[in-house]
MIROFI-845178 format. One record per residue (C-alpha): x, y, z; residue in one letter. Coordinates in steps of 0.1 Angstrom, whole numbers. Layout:
BEGIN
{atom {X Y Z} A}
...
//
This chain:
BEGIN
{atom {70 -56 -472} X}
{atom {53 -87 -477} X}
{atom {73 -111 -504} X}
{atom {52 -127 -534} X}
{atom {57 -163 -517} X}
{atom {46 -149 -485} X}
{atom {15 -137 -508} X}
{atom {11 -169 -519} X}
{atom {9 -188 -490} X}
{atom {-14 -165 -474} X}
{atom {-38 -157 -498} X}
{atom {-42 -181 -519} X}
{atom {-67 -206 -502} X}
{atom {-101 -215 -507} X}
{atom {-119 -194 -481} X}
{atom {-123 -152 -491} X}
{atom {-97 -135 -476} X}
{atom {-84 -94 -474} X}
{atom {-55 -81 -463} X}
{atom {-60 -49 -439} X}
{atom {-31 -24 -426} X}
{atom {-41 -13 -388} X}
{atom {-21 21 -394} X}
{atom {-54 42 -382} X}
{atom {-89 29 -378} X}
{atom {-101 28 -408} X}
{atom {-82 -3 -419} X}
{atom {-71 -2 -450} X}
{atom {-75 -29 -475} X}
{atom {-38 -36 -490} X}
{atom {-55 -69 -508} X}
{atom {-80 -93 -515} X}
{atom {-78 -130 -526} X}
{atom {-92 -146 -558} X}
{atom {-120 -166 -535} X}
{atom {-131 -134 -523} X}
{atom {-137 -114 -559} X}
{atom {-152 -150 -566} X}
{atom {-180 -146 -532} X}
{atom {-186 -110 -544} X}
{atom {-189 -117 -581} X}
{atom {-160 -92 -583} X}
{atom {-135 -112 -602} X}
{atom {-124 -85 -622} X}
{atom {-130 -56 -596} X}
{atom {-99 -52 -567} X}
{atom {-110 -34 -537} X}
{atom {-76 -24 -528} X}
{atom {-74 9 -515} X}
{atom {-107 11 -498} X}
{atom {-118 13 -462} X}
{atom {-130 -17 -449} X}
{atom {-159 2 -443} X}
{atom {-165 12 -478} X}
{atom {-167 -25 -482} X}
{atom {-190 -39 -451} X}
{atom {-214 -4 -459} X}
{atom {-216 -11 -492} X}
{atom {-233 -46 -485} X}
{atom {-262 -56 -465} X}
{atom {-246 -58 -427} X}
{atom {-263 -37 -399} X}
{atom {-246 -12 -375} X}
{atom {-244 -38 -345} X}
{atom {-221 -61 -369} X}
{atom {-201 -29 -378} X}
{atom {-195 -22 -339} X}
{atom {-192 -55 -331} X}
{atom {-166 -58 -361} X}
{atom {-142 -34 -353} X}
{atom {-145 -36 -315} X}
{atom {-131 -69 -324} X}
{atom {-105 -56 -349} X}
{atom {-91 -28 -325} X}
{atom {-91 -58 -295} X}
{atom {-64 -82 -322} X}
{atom {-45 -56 -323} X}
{atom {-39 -42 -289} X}
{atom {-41 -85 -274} X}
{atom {-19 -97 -307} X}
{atom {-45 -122 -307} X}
{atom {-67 -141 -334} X}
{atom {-103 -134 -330} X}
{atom {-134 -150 -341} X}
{atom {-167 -140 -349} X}
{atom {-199 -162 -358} X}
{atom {-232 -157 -371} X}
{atom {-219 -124 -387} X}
{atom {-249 -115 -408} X}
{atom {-237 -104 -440} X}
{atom {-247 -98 -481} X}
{atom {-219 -89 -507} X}
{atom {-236 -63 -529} X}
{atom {-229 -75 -561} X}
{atom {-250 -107 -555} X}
{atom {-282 -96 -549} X}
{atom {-288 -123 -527} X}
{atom {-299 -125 -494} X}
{atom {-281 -122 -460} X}
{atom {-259 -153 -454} X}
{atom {-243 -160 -423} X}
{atom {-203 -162 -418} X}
{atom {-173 -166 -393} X}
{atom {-152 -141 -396} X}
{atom {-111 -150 -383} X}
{atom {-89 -122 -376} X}
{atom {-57 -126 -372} X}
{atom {-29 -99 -363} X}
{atom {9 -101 -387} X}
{atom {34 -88 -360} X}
{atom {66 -67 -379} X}
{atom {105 -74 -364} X}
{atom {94 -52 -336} X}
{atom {65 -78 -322} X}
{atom {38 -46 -333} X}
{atom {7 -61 -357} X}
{atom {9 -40 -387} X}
{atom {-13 -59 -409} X}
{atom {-45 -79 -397} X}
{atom {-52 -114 -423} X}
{atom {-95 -113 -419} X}
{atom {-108 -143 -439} X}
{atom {-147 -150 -439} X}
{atom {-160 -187 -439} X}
{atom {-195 -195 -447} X}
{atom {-215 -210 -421} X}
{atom {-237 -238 -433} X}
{atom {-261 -239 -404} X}
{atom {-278 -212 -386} X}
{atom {-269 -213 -343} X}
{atom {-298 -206 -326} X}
{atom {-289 -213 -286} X}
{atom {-325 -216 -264} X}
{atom {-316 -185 -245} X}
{atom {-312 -165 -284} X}
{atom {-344 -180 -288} X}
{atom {-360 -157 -258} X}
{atom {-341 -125 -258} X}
{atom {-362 -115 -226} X}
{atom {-340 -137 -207} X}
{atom {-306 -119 -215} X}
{atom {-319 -95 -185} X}
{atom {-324 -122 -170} X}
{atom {-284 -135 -168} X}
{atom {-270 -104 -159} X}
{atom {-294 -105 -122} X}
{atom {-291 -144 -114} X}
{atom {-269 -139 -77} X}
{atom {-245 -173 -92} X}
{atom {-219 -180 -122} X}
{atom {-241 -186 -151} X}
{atom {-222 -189 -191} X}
{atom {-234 -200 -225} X}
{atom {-206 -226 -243} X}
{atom {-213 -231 -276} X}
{atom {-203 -264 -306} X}
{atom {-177 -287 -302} X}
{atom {-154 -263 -292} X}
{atom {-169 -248 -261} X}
{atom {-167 -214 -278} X}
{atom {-180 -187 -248} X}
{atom {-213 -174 -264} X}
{atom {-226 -155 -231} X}
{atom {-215 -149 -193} X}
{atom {-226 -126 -169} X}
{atom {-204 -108 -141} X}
{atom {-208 -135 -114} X}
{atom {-193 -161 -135} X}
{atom {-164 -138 -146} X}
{atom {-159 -126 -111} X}
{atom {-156 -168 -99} X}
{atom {-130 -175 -132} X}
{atom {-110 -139 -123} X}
{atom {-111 -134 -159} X}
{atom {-128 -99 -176} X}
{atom {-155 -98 -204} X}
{atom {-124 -99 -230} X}
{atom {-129 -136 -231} X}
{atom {-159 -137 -245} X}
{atom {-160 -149 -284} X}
{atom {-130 -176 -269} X}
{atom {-130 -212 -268} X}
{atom {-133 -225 -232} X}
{atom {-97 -239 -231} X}
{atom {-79 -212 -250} X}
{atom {-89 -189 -219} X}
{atom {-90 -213 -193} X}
{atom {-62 -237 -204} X}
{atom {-58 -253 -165} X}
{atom {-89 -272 -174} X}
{atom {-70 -292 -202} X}
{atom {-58 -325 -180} X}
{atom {-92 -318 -152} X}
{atom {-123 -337 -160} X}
{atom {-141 -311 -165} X}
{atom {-140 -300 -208} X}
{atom {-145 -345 -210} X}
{atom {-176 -338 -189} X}
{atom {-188 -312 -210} X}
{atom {-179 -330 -242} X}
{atom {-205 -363 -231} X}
{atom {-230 -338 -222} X}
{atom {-227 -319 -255} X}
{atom {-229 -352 -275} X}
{atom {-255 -374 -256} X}
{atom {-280 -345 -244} X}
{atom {-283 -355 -209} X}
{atom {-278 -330 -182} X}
{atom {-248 -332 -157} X}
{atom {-244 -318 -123} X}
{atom {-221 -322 -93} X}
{atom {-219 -306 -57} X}
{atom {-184 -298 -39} X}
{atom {-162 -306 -67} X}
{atom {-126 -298 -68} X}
{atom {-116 -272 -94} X}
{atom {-80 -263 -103} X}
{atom {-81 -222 -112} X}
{atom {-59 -198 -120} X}
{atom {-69 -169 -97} X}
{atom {-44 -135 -93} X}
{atom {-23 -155 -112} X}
{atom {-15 -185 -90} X}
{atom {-36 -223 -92} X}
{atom {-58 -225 -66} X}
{atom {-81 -253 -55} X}
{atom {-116 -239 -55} X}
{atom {-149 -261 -41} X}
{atom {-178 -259 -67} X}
{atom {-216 -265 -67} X}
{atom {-222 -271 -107} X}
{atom {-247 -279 -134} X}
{atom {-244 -288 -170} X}
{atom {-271 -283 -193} X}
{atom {-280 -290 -232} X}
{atom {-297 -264 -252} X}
{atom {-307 -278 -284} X}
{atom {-317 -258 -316} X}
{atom {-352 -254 -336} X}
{atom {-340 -289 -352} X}
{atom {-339 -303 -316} X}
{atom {-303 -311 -322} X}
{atom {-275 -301 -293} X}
{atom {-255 -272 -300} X}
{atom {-245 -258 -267} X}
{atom {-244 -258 -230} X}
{atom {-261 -235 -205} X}
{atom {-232 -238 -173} X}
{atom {-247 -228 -143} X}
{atom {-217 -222 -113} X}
{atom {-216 -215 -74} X}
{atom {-184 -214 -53} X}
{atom {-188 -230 -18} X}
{atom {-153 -231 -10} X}
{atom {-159 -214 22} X}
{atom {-189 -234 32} X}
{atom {-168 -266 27} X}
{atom {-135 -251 44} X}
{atom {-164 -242 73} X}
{atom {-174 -280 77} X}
{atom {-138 -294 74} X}
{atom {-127 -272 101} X}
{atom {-160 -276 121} X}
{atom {-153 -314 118} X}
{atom {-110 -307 125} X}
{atom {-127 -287 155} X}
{atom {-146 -317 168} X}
{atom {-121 -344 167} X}
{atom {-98 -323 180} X}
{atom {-120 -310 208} X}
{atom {-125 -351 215} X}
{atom {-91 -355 218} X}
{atom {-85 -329 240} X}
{atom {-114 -339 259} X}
{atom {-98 -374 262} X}
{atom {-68 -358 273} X}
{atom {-79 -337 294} X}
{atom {-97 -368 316} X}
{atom {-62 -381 320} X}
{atom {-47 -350 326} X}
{atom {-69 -331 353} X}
{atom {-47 -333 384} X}
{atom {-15 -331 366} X}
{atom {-24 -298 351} X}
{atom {-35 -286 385} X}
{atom {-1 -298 400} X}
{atom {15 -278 373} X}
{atom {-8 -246 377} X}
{atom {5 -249 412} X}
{atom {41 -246 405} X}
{atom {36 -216 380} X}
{atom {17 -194 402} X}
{atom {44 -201 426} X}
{atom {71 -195 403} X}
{atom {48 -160 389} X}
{atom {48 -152 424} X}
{atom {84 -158 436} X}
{atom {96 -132 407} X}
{atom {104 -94 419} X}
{atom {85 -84 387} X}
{atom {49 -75 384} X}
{atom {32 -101 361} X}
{atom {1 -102 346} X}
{atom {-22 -120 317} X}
{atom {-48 -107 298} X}
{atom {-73 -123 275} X}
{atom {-70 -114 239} X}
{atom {-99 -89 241} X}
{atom {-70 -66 260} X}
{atom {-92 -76 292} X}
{atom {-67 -82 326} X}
{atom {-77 -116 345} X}
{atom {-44 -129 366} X}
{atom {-21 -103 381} X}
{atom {3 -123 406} X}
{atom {12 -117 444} X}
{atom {36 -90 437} X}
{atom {9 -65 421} X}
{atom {-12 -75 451} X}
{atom {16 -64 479} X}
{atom {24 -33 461} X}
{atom {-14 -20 455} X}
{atom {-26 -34 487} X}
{atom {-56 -52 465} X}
{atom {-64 -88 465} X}
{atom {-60 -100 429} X}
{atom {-96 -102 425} X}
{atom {-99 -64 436} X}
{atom {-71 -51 412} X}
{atom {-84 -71 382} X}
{atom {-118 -57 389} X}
{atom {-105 -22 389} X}
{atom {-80 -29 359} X}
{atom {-50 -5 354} X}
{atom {-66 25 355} X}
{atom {-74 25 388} X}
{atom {-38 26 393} X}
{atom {-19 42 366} X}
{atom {-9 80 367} X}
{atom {-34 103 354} X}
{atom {-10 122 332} X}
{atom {7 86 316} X}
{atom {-28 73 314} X}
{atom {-42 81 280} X}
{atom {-4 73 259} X}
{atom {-4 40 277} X}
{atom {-46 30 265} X}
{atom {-33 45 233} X}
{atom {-1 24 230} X}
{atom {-24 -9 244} X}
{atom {-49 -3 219} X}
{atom {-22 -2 190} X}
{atom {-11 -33 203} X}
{atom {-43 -53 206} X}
{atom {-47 -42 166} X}
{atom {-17 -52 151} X}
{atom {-5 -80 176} X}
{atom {27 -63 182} X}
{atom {46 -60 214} X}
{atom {34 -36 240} X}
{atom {59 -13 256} X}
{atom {57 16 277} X}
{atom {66 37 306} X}
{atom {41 50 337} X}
{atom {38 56 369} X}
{atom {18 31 393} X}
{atom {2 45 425} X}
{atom {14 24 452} X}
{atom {-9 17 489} X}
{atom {16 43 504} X}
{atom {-1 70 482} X}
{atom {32 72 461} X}
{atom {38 66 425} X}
{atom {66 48 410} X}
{atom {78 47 376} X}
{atom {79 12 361} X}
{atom {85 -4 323} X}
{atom {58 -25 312} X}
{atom {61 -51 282} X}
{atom {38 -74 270} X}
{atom {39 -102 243} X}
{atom {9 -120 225} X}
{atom {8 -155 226} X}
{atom {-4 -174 192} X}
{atom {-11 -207 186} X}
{atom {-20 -220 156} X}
{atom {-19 -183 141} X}
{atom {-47 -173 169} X}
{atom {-38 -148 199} X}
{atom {-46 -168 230} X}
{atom {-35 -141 253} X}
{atom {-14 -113 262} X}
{atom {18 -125 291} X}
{atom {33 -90 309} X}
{atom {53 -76 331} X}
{atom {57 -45 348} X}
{atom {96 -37 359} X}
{atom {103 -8 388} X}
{atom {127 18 370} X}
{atom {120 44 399} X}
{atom {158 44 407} X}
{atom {165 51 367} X}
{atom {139 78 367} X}
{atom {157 92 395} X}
{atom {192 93 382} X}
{atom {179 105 351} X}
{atom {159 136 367} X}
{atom {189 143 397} X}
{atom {212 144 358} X}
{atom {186 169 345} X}
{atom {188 190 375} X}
{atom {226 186 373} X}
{atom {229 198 338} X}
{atom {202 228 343} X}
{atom {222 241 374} X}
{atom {256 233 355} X}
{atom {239 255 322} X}
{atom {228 283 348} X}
{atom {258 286 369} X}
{atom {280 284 331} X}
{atom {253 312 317} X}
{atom {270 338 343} X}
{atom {306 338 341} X}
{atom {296 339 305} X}
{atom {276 367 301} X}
{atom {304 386 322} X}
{atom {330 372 294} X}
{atom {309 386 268} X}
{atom {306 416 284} X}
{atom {347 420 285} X}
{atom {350 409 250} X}
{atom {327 440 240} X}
{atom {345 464 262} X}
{atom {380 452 242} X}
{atom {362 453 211} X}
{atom {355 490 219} X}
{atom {387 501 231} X}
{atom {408 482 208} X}
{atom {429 508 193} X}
{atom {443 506 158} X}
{atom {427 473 158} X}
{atom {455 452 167} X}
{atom {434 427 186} X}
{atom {405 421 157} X}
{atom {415 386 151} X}
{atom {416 375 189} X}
{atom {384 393 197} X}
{atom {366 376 167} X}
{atom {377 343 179} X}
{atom {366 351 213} X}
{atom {333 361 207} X}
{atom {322 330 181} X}
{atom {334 312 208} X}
{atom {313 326 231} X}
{atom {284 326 204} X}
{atom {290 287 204} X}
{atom {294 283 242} X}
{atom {262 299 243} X}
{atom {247 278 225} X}
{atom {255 253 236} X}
{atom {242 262 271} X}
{atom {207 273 256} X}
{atom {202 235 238} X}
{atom {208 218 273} X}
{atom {187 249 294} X}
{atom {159 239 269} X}
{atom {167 200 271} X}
{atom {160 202 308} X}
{atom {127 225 307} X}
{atom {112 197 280} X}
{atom {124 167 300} X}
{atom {106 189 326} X}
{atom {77 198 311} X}
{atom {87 234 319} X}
{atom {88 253 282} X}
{atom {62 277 279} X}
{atom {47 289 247} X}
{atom {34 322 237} X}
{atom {6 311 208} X}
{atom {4 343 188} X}
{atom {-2 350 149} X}
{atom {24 362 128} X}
{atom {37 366 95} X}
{atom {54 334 87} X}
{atom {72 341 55} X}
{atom {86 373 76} X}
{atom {96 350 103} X}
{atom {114 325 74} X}
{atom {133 357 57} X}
{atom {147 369 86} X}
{atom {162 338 104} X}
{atom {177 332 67} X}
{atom {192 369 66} X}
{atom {209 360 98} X}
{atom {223 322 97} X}
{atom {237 339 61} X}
{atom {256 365 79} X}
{atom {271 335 101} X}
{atom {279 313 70} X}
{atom {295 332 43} X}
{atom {307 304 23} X}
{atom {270 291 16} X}
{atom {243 308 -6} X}
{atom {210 299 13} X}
{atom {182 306 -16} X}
{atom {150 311 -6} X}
{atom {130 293 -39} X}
{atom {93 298 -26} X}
{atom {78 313 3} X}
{atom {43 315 12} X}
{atom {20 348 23} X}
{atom {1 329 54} X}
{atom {-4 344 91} X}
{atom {7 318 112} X}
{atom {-7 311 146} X}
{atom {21 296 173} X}
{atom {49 305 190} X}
{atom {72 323 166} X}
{atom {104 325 186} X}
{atom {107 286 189} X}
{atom {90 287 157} X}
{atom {124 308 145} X}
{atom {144 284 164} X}
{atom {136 249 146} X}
{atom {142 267 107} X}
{atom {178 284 124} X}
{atom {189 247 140} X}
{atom {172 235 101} X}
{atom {199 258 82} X}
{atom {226 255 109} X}
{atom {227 218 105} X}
{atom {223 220 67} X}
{atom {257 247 68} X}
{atom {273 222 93} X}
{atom {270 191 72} X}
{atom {281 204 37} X}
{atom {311 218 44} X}
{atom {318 218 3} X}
{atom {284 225 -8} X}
{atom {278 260 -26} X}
{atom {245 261 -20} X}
{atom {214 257 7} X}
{atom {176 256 -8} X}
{atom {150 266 14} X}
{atom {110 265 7} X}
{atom {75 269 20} X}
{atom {50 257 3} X}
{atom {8 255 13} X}
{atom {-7 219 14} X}
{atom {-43 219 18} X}
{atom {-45 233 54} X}
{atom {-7 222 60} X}
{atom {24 244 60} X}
{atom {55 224 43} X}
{atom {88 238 50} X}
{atom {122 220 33} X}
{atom {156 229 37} X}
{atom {179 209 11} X}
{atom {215 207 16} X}
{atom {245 192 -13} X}
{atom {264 177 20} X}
{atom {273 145 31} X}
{atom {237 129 34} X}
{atom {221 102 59} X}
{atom {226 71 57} X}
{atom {189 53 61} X}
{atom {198 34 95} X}
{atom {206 69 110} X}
{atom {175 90 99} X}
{atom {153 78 121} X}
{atom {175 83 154} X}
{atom {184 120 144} X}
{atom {157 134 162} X}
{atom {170 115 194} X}
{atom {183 135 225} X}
{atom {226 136 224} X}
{atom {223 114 192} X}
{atom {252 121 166} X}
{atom {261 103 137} X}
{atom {291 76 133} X}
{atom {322 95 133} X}
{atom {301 129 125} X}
{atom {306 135 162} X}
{atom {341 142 161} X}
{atom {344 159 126} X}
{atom {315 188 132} X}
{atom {307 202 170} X}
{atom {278 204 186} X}
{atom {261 180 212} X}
{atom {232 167 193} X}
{atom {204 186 211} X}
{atom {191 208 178} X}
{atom {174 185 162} X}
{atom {158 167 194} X}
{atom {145 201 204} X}
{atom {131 210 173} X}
{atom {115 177 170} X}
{atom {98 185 205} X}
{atom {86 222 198} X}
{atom {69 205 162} X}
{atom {51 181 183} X}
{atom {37 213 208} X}
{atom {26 225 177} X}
{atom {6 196 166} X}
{atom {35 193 139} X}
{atom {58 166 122} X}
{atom {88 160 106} X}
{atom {108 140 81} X}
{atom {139 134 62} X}
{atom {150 124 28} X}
{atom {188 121 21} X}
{atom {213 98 4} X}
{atom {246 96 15} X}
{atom {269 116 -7} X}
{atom {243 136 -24} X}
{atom {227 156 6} X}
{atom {199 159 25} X}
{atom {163 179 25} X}
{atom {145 184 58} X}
{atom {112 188 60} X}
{atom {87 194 87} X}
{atom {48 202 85} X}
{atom {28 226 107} X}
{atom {-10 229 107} X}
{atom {-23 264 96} X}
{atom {-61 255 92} X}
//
């Protein structure tokens, strides 16, 4: 509560003042001053109690004041800042006299908790009517709003902003919330510039100012910034002929002076190259001498390209192994020569590249004059001066004898997994006849630790059999429909029966036909929950859902385990990749994930993780169903 000295201080003044509480919008008058019964020939009459709209209806004031009133009453109190109003047309209804003009200050109490509770609005007669020339012709007001530069309205001594359209707004970065302000309580960088002195001579003497490419010091997204100004200053004067504000007329030309500054860096620097460059002629071509023959003495292809992406130097290398002059092989580019099947990855990768101005890397085969192709490594780096991309320097490296070891260990792994699949399948076999035979079932712990052996050794064999086919290229798919949700509750029903400590929950599961191949389909959600059982080896529990995304299929399988850490999530999906010491605590070779990853890619799918270490992790992948 307010204290009597507090009452005191506030109220007792010469100028009519009322006490308002903001709580709801009807503002509430708590109390009115002795100045103000005294304005309203009320002095035996409190208002307290009343609505300030009981008040401001009861007199003469018209509905645009009203609006204009508590627009600006509602704005204190959300801002927390005083507010003024002028030429607020207004008759207290006791008087009988005509409308007189005021200026209305509002001005928000904050409690202990920095929230306005009460808003102090005193009214001080104004003496003078403002008329600005543009108030004078309202037709103009249209006017404003269309006029393609800044254009504002400063009115008195003060500079308070009368009118402003968006262009100007849009040049300060301020909003329309200014308006009602004085100039330097909303632009306060312009205190120590020249410019409110400028304004202040104009205002007083009634001549007209202007200035072209001047300096200004704003505060634009928050940061000063120096911003180059075409501007005009220009007095309006009232029907007494006397001053009373300024019609500011604004255009920024920052970019048109930056243009001409570096036009004119441009020049003197192209002179000075120029003047170089006389000195420098048969140097350069001495140099440009000993780089082609360095370019050329290199094993490596090398090439340049402009930084359009466009080839122009290949060196001798590229020439002996295509059998082209360089002319002939930069006329036919790389396509000419690259293998139809790496063809459109390696335009899509160079494309990607020329956008961002990242590094270029990729793998493809080059057709050679002997008819053959041969697998090489290309890399190329942009080079930027000045933060421009000059052009792009590369080089293609032969990794035909990596490609080969690599295939001749794919072969080796697919015969190893195929000659492993038949002593196995015999060994199963066996364990099945024992299984059968076993009499009083003395051998039921030996013959269940056989056959999950088996069951892993199997596979184990499948997860390199399929690594092979997709290094290959060789994994067929049978693209039927089927009933996904089917599909989901089955593969669940049967990596449960294999993991009895777990509960998997199935929380949602979509009705949808799906249209793919539903065994591999079955295999990425089984390596999902296999991995999720694997890696939790204390959690209770394994949530599984499907959910429908526009014409998406999401799929998440959520584990309580030991989670990813983020350096590692990316490189799951990697062929053999395993985990820091995971690889010795939990088997497997680190083929599920890489497989899955591949058959989600067949189906024009994706995939992603979100995990932190400790907590668990949820896997999620996304097929198209549209």
């Amino acid at each position: 509560m307010l204290t009597d000295a507090l009452f005191q201080a506030l109220f007792n003044i010469s100028s009519p003042r009322i006490l308002l509480s903001v709580h709801g919008r009807d503002f509430k008058i708590i109390y009115d001053n002795e100045a103000f019964r005294s304005a309203s020939l009320n002095e035996t009459f409190s208002i307290a109690g009343k609505s300030i709209w009981d008040l401001f209806n009861a007199g003469n004031c018209s509905s645009d004041n009203l609006v204009l009133l508590e627009n600006a009453l509602i704005q204190s109190v959300e801002l927390k800042q005083t507010l003024f109003l002028y030429d607020f047309d207004y008759q207290f209804a006791a008087t009988g006299h005509g409308k007189t003009r005021w200026e209305l200050e509002i001005i928000p109490i904050e409690n202990e908790n920095g929230q306005p509770p009460y808003i102090i609005l005193t009214l001080k007669l104004q003496k003078k009517q403002k008329y600005t020339g543009i108030q004078q012709h309202p037709e103009l007001l249209n006017i404003v709003s269309h006029i393609p530069i800044g254009l504002c309205i400063l009115s008195g001594e003060t500079m308070v902003l009368e009118i402003v359209n968006e262009k100007m707004l849009n040049l300060w970065d301020r909003n329309d919330s200014i308006q009602g302000l004085p100039l330097l309580e909303f632009m306060p960088e312009l205190t120590d510039q020249v410019f409110p002195k400028l304004l202040q001579q104009v205002y007083t003497s009634g001549i007209a100012f202007s200035n072209r490419g001047a300096v200004v010091q704003l505060v634009v997204g928050g940061r000063l910034k120096s911003v180059y100004m075409d501007f005009s200053y220009t007095p309006l004067k009232n029907s007494d002929g006397v001053t009373d504000s300024i019609l500011v007329m604004a255009e920024d030309v920052t970019d048109n002076i930056m243009g001409l500054q570096r036009e004119q860096q441009l020049a003197e620097r192209l002179t000075a190259i120029n003047e170089e460059l006389s000195f420098s002629n048969l140097e350069l071509a001495e140099n440009e001498s000993r780089i082609r023959f360095l370019l050329n003495a290199l094993p490596q292809q090398v090439w340049t390209a402009d930084s359009a992406g466009l080839l122009d130097y290949v060196n001798q290398v590229v020439c002996d192994d295509f059998g082209f002059d360089v002319a002939t092989v930069i006329g036919h580019g790389w396509q000419k020569f690259v293998h139809p099947d790496d063809l459109a990855e390696s335009l899509e990768k160079w494309s990607n590249a020329l956008e961002t101005g990242c590094e270029y890397v990729t793998e493809f085969r080059l057709l050679f004059q002997d008819g053959n192709y041969r697998w090489f490594l290309s890399r190329a780096i942009p080079l930027i001066e000045n933060g421009k991309l000059l052009l792009w320097i590369g080089t293609n490296t032969n990794i035909e004898l990596q490609k080969s070891n690599e295939q001749r260990k794919d072969e080796f792994i697919s015969i190893a997994s195929h000659e492993l699949k038949t002593p196995l399948t015999s060994i199963k076999a066996f364990n099945q006849l024992i299984q059968r035979k076993n009499q009083e079932h003395a051998l039921d712990g030996f013959i269940l630790k056989s056959a999950q052996n088996i069951a892993r050794l199997e596979r184990l064999i499948k997860d390199l059999l399929d690594v092979t086919k997709i290094n290959a290229g060789k994994i067929n798919y049978e693209l039927e429909p089927f009933d996904f949700r089917k599909m989901l509750i089955e593969t669940i029903e049967n990596v449960q029966l294999t993991a009895p400590d777990h509960t998997i929950i199935l929380e949602n599961a979509v009705e949808i036909s799906c249209l793919g191949d539903r065994y591999r389909l079955e295999q990425v959600v089984h390596n999902f929950l296999t991995n999720a059982v694997k890696y939790s080896p204390d959690g209770l529990k394994i949530i599984v859902k499907s959910t429908l995304e526009g014409n998406d299929l999401i799929v998440s399988v959520q584990d309580f385990g030991i989670g990813i850490a983020e350096k590692d999530r990316k490189r799951l999906f990697e062929r053999y990749y395993r985990v820091g010491d995971n690889a010795m605590r939990f088997e497997g070779l680190g083929l599920g994930l890489f497989i899955s990853s591949e058959i989600l890619r067949r189906h024009q799918g994706n995939f992603w993780i979100e995990s932190e270490p400790g907590y668990g992790s949820t896997f999620f992948f996304r097929l198209p169903v549209g």
